[in-house]
C-alpha positions, 0 to 999 in steps of 0.5 A: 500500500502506497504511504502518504510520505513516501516518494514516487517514482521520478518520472511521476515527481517530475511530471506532477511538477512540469504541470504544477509550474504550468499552472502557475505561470498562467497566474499574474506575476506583477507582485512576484507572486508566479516567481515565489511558486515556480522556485519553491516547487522547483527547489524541492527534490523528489524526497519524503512528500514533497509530491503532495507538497506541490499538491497542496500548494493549490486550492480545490479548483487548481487541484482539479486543473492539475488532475485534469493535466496528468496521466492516469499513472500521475493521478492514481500516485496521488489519490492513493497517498490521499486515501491513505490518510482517509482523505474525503472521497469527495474531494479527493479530484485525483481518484483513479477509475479505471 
């Protein structure tokens, strides 16, 4: 069983990473805002849960933004670190079907 804490493979950090920075940069960087997102995320090594880090840097509406950009290995990854810590079904918008 897959544990909140523990780190995904790297192909799954990196991918989850690529589309989290592309998210933020669709946002106004007037007041470095973009900036701060960008080099946080990129500064963190796929160690521990630095996957759901990235995660929970986004409110519920990005999180579904993100989901809908990730592959259904990248979702499931996820879904099964939040079904670990009994994370509500209803908003977990990762949730693999298959």
């Amino acid at each position: 069983m897959t544990n909140y804490y523990q780190a995904p493979a790297d192909k799954i950090f990196n991918e989850v990473k690529r589309e989290a920075i592309k998210i933020w940069e669709t946002y106004d960087n007037t007041y470095g805002y973009v900036t701060e997102k960008v080099e946080k995320v990129n500064s963190l090594k796929n160690i521990k849960d630095n996957l759901m880090f990235i995660v929970g840097m986004f409110d519920l509406p990005n999180q579904i933004r993100l989901s809908g950009n990730l592959s259904s290995e990248a979702r499931k990854e996820i879904s099964d670190r939040l079904i670990s810590v009994k994370y509500d079904d209803y908003y977990n918008v990762f949730k693999y079907k298959e």
